[in-house]
Backbone as numpy.savetxt, mean C-alpha at the origin, in Angstrom:
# Nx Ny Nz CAx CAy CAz Cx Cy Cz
7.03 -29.72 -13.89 7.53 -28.35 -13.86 6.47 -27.35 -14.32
5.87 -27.87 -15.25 4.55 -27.10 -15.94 3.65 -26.41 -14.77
3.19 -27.60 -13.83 2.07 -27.62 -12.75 2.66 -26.38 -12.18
4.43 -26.56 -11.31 4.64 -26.10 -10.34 4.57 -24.28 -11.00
5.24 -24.11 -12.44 5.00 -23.12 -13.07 3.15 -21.82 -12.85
2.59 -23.06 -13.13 1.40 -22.37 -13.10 0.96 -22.26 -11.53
1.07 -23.15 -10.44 0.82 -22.76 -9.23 1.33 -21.65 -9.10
2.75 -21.19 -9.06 3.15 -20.10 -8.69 2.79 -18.92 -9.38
1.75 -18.56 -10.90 1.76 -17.84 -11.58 0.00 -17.80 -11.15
-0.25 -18.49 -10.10 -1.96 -18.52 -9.80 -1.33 -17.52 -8.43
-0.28 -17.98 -7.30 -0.24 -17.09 -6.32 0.19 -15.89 -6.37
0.80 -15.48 -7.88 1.11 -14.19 -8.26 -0.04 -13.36 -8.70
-1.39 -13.91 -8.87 -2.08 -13.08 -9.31 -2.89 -13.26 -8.23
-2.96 -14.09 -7.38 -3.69 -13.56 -6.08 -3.38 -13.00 -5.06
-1.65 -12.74 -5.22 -1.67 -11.20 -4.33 -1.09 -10.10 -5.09
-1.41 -10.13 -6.77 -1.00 -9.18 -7.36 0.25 -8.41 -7.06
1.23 -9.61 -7.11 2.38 -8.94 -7.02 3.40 -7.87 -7.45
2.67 -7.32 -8.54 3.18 -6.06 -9.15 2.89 -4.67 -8.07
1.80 -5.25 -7.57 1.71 -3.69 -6.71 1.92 -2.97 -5.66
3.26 -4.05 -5.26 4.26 -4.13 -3.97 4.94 -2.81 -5.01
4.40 -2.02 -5.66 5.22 -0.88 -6.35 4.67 0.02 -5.49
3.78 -0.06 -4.93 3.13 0.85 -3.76 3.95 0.96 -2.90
4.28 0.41 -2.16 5.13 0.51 -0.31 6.68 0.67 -0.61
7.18 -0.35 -1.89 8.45 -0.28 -1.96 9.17 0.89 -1.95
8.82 1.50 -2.55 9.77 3.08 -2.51 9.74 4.00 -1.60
8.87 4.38 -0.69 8.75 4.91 0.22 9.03 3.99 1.82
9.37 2.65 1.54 10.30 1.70 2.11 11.88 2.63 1.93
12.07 2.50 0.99 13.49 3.03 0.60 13.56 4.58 0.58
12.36 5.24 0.94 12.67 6.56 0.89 13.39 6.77 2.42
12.39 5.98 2.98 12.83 6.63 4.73 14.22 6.05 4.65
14.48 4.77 4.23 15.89 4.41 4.46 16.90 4.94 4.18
16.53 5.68 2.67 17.97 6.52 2.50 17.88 7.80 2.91
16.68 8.46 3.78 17.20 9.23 4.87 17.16 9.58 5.87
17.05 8.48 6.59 17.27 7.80 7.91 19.26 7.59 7.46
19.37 7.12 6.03 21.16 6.81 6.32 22.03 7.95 6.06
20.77 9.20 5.35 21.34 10.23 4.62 22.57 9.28 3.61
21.91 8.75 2.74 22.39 8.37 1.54 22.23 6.36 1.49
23.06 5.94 1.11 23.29 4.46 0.74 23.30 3.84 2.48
22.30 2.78 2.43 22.22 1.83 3.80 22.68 0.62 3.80
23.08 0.06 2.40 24.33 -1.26 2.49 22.81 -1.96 2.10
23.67 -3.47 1.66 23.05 -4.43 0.48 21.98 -5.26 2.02
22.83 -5.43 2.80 22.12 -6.25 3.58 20.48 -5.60 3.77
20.72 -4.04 4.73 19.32 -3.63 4.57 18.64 -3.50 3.31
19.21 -3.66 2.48 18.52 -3.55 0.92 17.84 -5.01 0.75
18.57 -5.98 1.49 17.80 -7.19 1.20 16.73 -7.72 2.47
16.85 -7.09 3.62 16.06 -7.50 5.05 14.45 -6.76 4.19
14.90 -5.38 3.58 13.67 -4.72 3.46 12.95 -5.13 2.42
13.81 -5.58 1.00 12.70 -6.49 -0.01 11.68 -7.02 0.54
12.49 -8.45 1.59 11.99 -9.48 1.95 11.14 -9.38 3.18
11.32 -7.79 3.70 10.25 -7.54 5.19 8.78 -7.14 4.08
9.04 -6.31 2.92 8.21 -5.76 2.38 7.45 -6.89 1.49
7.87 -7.90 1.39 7.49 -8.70 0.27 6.35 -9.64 1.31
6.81 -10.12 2.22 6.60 -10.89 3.10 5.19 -10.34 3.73
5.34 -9.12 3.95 4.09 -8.55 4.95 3.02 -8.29 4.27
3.26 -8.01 2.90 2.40 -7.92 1.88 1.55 -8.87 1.35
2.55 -10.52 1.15 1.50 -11.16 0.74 0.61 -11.42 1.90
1.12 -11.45 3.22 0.31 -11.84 4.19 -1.03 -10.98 4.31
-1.01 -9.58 3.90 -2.15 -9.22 4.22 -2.59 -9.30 2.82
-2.78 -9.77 1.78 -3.40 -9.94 0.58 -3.84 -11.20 0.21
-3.20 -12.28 1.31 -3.41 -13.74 1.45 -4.61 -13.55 2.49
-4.22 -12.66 3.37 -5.50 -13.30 4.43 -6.74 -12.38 4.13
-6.83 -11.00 3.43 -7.83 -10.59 2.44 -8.23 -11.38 1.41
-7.69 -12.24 0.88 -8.45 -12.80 -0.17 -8.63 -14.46 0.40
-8.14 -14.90 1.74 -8.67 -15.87 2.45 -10.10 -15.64 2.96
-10.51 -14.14 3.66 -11.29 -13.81 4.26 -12.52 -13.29 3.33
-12.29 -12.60 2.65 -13.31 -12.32 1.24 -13.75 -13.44 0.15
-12.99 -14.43 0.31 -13.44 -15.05 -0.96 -15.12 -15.52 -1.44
-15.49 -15.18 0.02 -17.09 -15.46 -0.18 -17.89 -14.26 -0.83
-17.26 -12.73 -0.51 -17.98 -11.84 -1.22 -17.37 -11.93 -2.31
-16.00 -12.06 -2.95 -15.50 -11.96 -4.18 -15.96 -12.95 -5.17
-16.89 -13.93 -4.55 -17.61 -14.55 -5.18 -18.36 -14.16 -5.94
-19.20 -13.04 -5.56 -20.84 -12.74 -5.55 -20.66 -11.07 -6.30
-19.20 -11.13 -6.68 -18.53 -9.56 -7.64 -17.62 -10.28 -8.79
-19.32 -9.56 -9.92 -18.41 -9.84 -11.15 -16.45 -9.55 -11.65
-16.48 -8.81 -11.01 -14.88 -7.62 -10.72 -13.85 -8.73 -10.29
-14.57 -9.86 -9.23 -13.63 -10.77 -8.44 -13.50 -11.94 -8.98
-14.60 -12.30 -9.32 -15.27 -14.13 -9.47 -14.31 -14.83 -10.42
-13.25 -14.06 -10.43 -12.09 -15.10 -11.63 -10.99 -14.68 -10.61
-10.99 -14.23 -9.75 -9.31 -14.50 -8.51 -9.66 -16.16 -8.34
-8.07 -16.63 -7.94 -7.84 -17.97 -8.22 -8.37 -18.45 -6.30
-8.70 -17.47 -5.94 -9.18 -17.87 -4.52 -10.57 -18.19 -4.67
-10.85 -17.94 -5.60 -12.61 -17.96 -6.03 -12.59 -19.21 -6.72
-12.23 -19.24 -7.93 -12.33 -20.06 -8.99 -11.85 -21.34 -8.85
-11.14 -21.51 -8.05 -11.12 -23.27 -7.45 -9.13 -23.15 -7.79
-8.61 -22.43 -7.92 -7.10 -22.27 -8.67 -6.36 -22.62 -7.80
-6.63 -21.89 -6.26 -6.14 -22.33 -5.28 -7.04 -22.41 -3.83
-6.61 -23.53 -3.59 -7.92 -24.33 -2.09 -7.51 -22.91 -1.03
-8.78 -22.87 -0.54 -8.32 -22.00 0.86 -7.66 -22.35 2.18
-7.37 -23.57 2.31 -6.36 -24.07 3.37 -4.94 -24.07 2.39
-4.71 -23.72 1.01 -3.20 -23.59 0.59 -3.14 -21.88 0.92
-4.34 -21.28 0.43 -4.42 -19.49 0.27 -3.95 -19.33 1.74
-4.69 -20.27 3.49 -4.51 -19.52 4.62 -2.91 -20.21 5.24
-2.44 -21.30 4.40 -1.05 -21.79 4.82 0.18 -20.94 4.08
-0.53 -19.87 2.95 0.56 -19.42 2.32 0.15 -18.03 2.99
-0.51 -17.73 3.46 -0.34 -16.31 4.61 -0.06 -16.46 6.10
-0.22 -17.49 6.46 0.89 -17.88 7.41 2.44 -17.71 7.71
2.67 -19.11 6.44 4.09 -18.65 6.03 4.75 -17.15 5.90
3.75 -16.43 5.46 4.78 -15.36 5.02 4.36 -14.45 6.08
3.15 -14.36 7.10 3.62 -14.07 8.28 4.83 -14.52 9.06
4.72 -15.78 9.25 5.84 -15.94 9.99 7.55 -15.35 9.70
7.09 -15.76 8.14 8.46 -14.69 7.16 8.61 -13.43 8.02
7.88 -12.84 7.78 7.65 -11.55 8.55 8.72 -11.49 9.76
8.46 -11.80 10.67 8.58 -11.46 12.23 10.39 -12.31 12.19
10.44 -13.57 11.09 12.01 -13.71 10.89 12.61 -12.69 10.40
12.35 -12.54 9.41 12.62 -11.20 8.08 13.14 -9.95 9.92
12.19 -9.41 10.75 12.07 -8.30 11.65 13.50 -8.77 12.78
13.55 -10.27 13.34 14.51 -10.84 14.20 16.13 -10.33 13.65
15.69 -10.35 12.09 17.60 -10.23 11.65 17.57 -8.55 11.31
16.78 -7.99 11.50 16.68 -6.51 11.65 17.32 -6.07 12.91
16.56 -5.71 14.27 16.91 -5.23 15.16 15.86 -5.56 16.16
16.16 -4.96 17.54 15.13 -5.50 18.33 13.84 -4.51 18.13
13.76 -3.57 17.84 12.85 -2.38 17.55 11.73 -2.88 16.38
12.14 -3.25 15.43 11.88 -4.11 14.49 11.06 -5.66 14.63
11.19 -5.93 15.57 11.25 -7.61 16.03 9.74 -7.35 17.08
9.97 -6.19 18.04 9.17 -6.02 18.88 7.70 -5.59 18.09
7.62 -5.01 17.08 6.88 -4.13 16.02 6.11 -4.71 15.09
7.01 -6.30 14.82 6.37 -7.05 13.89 4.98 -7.84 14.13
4.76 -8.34 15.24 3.28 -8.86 15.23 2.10 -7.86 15.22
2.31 -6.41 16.29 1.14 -5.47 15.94 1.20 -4.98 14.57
2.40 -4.71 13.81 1.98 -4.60 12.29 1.16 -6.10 11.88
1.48 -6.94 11.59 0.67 -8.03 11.08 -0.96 -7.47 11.30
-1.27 -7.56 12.78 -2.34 -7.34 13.02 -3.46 -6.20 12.45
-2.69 -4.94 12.18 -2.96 -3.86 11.64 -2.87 -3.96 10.02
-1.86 -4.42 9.82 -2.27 -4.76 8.24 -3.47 -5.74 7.59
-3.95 -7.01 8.52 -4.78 -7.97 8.52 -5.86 -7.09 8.81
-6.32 -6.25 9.06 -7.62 -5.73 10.21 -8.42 -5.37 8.97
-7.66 -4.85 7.81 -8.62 -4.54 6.46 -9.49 -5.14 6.53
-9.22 -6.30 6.05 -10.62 -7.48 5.73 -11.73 -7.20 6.75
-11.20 -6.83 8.06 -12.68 -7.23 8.77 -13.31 -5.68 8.94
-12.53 -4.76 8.33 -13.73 -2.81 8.85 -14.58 -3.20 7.33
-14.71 -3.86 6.27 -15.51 -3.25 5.37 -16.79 -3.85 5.60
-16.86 -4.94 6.80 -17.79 -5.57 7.01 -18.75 -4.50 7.85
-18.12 -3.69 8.53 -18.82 -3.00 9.66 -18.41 -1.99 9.85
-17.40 -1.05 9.01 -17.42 0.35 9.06 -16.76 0.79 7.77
-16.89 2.46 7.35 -16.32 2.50 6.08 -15.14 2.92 6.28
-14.85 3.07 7.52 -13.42 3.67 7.58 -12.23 2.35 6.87
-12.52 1.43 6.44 -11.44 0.35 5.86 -10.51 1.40 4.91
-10.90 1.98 4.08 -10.53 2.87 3.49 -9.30 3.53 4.45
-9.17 3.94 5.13 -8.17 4.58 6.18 -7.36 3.48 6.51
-8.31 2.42 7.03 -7.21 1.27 7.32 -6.16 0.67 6.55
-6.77 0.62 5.21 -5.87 0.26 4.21 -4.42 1.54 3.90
-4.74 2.76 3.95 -3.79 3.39 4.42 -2.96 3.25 5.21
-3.30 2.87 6.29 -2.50 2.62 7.63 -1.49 1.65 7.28
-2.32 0.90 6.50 -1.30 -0.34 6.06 -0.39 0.07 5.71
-0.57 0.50 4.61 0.81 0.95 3.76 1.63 2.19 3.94
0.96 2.89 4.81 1.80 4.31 5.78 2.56 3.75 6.77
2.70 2.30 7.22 3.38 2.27 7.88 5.08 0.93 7.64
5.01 1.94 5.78 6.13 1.28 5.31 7.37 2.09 5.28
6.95 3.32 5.58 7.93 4.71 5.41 8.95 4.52 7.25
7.56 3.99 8.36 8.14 3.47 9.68 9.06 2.40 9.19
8.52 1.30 8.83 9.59 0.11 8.96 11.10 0.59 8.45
10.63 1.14 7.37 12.30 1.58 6.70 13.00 2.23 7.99
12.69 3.15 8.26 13.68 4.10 9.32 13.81 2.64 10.66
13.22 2.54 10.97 13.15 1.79 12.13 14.53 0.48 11.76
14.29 0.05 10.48 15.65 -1.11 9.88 16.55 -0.29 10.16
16.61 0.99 9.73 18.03 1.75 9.63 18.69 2.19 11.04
17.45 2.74 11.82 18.12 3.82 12.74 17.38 3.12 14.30
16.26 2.50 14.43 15.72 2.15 15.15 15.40 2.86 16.16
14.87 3.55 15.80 14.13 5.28 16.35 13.05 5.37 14.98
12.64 5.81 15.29 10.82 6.63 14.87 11.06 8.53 14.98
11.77 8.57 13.90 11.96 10.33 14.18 10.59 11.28 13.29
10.72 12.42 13.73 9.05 12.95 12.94 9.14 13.07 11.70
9.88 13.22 11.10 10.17 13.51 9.69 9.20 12.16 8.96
9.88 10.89 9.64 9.24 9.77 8.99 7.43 9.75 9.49
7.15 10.11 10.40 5.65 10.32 10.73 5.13 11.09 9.87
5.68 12.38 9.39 5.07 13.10 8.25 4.96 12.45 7.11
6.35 11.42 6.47 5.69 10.77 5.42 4.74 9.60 5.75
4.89 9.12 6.53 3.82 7.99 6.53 2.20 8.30 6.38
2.42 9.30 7.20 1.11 9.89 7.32 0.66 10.38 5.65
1.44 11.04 5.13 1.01 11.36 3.71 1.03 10.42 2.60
1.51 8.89 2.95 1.47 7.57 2.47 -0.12 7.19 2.77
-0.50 7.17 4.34 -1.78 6.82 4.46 -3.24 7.70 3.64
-2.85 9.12 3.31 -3.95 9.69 2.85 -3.53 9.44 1.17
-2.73 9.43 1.10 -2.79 8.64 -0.57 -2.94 7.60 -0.66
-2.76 6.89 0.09 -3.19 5.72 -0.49 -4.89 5.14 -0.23
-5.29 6.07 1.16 -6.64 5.78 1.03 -7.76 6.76 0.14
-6.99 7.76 -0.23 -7.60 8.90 -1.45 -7.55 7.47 -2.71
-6.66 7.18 -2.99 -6.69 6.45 -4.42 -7.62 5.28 -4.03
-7.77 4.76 -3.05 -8.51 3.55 -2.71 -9.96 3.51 -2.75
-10.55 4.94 -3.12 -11.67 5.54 -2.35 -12.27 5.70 -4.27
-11.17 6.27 -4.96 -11.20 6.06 -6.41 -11.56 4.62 -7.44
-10.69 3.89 -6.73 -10.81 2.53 -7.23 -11.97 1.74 -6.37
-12.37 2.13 -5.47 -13.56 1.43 -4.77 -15.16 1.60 -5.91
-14.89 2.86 -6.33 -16.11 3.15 -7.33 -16.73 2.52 -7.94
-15.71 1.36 -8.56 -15.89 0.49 -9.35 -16.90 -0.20 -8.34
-17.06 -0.90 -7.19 -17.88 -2.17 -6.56 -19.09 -1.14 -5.81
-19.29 0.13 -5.88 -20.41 1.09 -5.76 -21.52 0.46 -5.67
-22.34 -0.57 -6.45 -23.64 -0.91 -6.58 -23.20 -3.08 -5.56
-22.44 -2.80 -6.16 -21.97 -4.08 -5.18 -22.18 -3.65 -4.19
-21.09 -2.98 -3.49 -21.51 -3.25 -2.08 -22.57 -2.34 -1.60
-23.59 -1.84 -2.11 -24.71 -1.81 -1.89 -25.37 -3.27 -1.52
-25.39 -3.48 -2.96 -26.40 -4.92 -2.75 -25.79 -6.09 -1.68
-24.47 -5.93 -1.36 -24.16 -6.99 -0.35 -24.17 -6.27 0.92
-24.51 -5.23 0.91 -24.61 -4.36 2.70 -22.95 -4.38 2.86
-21.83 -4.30 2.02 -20.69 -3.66 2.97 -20.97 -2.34 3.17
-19.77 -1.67 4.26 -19.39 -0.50 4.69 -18.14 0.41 3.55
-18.54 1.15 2.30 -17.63 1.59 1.61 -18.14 3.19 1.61
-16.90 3.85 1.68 -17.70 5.67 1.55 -18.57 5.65 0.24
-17.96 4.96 -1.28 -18.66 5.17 -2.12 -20.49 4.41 -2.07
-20.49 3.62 -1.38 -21.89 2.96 -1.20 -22.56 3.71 -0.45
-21.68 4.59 0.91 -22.84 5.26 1.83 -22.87 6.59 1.49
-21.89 7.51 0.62 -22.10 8.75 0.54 -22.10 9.03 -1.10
-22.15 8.13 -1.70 -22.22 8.29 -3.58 -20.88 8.62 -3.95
-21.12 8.66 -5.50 -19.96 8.70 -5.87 -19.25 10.01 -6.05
-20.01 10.88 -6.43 -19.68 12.29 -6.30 -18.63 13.13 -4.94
-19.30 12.40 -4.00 -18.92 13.16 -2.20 -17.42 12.23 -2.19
-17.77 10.30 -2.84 -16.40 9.83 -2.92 -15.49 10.79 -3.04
-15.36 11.23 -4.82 -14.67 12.07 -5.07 -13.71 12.98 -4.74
-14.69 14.29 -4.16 -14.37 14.93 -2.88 -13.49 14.93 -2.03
-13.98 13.76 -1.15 -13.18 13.16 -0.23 -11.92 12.22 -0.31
-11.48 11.91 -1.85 -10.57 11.65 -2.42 -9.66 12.94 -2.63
-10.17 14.16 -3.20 -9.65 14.91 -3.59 -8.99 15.76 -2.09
-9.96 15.83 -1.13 -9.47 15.98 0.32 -8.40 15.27 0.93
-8.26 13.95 0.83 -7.15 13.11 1.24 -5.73 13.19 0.89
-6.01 13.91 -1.08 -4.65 13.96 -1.49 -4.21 15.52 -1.36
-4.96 16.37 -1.18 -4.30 17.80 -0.55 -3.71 17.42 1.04
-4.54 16.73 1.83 -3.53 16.21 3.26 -2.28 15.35 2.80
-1.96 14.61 1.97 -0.98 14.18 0.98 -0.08 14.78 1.05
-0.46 15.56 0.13 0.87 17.28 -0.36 1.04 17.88 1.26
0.63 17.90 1.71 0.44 18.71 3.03 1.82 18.07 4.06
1.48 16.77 4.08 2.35 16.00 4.83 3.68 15.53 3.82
3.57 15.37 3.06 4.76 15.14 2.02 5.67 16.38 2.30
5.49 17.85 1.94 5.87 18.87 2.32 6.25 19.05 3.38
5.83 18.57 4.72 6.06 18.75 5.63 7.47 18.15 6.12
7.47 16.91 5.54 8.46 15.56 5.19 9.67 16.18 5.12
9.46 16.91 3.65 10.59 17.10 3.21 11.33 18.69 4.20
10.63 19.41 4.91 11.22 20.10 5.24 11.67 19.95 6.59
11.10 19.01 7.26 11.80 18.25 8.44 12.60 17.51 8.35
13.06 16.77 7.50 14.15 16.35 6.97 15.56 16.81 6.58
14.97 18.14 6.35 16.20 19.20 5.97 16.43 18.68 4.39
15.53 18.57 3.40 15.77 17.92 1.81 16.27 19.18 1.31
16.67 18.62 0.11 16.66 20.03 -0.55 15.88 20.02 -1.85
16.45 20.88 -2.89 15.80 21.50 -4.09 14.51 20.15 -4.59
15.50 19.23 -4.76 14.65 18.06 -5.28 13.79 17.22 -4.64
13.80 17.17 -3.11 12.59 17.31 -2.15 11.55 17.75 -2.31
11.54 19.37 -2.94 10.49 19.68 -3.18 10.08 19.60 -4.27
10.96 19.22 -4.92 10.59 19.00 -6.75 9.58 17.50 -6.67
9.70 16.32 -5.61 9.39 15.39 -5.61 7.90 15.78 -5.39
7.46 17.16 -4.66 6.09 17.26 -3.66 5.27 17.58 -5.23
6.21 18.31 -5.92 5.61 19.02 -6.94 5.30 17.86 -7.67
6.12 17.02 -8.58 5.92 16.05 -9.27 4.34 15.18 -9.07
4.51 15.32 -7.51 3.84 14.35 -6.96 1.87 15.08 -6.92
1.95 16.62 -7.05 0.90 17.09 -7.49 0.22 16.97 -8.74
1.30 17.24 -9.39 0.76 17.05 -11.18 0.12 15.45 -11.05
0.96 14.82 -10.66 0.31 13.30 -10.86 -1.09 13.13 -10.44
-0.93 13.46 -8.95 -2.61 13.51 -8.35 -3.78 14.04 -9.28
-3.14 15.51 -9.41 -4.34 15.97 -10.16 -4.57 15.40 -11.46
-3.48 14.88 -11.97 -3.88 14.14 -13.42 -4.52 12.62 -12.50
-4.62 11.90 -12.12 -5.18 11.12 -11.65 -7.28 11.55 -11.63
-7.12 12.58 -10.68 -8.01 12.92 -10.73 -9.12 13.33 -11.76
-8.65 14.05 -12.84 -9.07 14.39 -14.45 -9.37 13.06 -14.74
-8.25 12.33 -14.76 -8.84 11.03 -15.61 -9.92 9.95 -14.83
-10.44 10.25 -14.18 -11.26 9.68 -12.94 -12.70 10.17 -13.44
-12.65 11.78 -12.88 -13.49 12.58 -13.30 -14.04 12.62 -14.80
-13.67 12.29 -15.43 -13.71 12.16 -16.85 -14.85 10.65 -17.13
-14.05 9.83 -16.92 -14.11 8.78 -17.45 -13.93 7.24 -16.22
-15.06 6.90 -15.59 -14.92 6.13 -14.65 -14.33 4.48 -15.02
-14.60 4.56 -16.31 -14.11 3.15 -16.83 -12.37 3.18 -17.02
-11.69 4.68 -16.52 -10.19 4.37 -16.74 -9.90 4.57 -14.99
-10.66 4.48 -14.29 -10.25 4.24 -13.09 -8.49 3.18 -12.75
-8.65 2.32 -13.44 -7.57 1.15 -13.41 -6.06 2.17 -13.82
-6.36 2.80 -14.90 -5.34 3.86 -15.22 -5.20 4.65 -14.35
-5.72 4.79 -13.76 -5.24 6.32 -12.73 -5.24 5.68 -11.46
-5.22 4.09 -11.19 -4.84 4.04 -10.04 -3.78 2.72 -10.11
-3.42 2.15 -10.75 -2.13 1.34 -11.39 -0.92 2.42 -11.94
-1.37 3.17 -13.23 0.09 3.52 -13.96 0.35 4.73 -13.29
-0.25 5.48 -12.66 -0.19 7.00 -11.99 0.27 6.52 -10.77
-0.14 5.70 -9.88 -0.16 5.79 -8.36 1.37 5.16 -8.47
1.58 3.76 -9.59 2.63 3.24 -9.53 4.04 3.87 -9.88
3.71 5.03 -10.72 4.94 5.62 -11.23 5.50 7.04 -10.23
4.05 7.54 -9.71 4.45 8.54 -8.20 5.56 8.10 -7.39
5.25 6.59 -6.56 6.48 6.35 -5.91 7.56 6.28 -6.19
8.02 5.74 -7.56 9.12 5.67 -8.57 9.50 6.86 -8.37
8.65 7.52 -8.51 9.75 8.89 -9.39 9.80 10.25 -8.03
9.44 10.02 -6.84 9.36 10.01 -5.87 10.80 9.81 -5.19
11.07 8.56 -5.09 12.17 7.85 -4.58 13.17 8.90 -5.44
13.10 7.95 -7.20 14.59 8.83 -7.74 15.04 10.02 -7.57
14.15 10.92 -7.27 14.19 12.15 -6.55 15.14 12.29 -5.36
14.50 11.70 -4.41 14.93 12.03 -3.07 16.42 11.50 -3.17
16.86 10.47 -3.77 17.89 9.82 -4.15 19.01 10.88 -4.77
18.13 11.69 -6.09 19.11 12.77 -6.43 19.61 13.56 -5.72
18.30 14.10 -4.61 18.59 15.24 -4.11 19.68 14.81 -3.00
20.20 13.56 -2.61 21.68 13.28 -1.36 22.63 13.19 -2.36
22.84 12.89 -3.67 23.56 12.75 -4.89 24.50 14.37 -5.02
23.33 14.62 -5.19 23.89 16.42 -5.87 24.31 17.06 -4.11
C-alpha cells in the first residue's frame, strides 16, 4: 500500500495537480451561463472528469516529450519524469489513458462534444513541440486553456455562442501573459539550449511588456464577456477584481523576480476562484 501510495503521489507531482485551479472555474463559468444558473450534478461531474482528464494528458505528454531538456534545467532535474520516479513508457501509458478518458468523458456529453474531442487533444499536445521551433508556445499554451470556457458551454448548450469566445479568448491572453512571467525563470536556459521563448529572444524587460500587453487584452475581452452575456453588477465587479489582481501580480514580478512563483500560483490561482464566485453571485442576487 506504501509503494502504491507513493506512485500515485510521484504522478501528482508530475502533472502538478493543484493547478487544474487554472481551467476549472472558467470551465464552470461558461456553464453556469450557458444554464443561466445551476447545470445539474451530472454536468458537474462529465466536466471535473473532461477537465481532469485533458489536463493530465497534456502535462503527461509535455513532460513525456521534454524530459530530455528538463534534464539539462536545474528548475526541472527533480520532476519524477527525470529522476527515474517514473519510467517513460508508464509517463506515455498514463497520457494515453487519460486521453482516451478524454474523448469517453466527451461520448457521455453530447455529439458536439464527442466530435471536438480529438482536435482539442491535438491542440492541447502541440505545446511541447512550438518551444522547439517558435516562441509563439506561449500563445499555444493559452489556447490550451482558453479553450476550457468552450468545452463548458458546448457540455451545456452545444452551440459555441460569442459571449463564450470573448471569455476564452481573455483566458488565452492570461494565461499566456502569466506564462511569459513564469518563463523568466528558464531565460538563460533556454538560451543555452537554443529553445524558442519570448524571454530568451526579446529579454526580459520587452517579456514584461508584452505580459503587461496580454493582460490589458485580458480585461478587454473579459469585459466584453460580461456584457455580451447580459451579466450584471457583479460581472463587472469580477473584471474589476480581476484587474487589481493582475496589476498586483505584476508589482510583485517587477519588484522581485525570485517571487515570480507567488504571482503566478497564489494570484493567478485565486483570480479564477474569485472570478467564478462572482459570476455565481451575480445569477443569485
Amino acid at each position: 500500500m506504501e509503494k502504491i501510495l507513493k506512485k500515485i503521489n510521484d504522478f501528482n507531482e508530475l502533472v502538478m495537480f493543484k493547478h487544474s485551479i487554472f481551467s476549472l472555474p472558467f470551465i464552470f463559468i461558461a456553464m453556469v451561463v450557458a444554464a443561466s444558473g445551476w447545470f445539474g450534478f451530472e454536468l458537474l461531474l462529465l466536466g471535473v472528469l473532461a477537465a481532469l482528464t485533458a489536463r493530465n494528458f497534456a502535462m503527461g505528454f509535455n513532460r513525456y516529450m521534454d524530459r530530455d531538456i528538463d534534464a539539462l534545467n536545474p528548475r526541472t532535474i527533480n520532476r519524477p519524469s527525470v529522476d527515474g520516479r517514473i519510467a517513460p513508457n508508464q509517463v506515455l501509458a498514463f497520457t494515453l489513458l487519460n486521453g482516451f478518458g478524454f474523448i469517453i468523458v466527451a461520448f457521455f456529453v453530447n455529439d458536439l462534444a464527442l466530435y471536438l474531442s480529438v482536435p482539442i487533444l491535438l491542440i492541447i499536445g502541440s505545446y511541447s513541440y512550438f518551444k522547439r521551433f517558435s516562441f509563439l508556445a506561449h500563445i499555444i499554451l493559452g489556447v490550451s486553456l482558453g479553450l476550457a470556457p468552450i468545452a463548458g458551454v458546448v457540455a451545456v448548450s452545444e452551440t459555441i455562442p460569442l459571449w463564450s469566445i470573448y471569455l476564452s479568448i481573455g483566458v488565452l491572453f492570461w494565461v499566456a501573459g502569466f506564462d511569459l512571467l513564469y518563463s523568466l525563470q528558464d531565460i538563460e536556459v533556454d538560451k543555452k539550449l537554443g529553445l524558442h521563448s519570448i524571454p530568451s529572444q526579446f529579454g526580459a524587460k520587452n517579456t514584461m511588456l508584452f505580459s503587461k500587453i496580454m493582460h490589458i487584452l485580458t480585461v478587454i475581452f473579459w469585459l466584453s464577456f460580461v456584457e455580451e452575456a447580459n451579466l450584471g453588477i457583479f460581472g463587472y465587479f469580477a473584471v474589476l477584481v480581476s484587474i487589481a489582481m493582475l496589476t498586483t501580480e505584476h508589482i510583485i514580478v517587477h519588484k522581485d523576480f525570485t517571487k515570480i512563483d507567488k504571482a503566478f500560483f497564489t494570484i493567478n490561482g485565486y483570480l479564477g476562484i474569485v472570478f467564478f464566485i462572482l459570476i455565481v453571485i451575480d445569477y443569485i442576487v
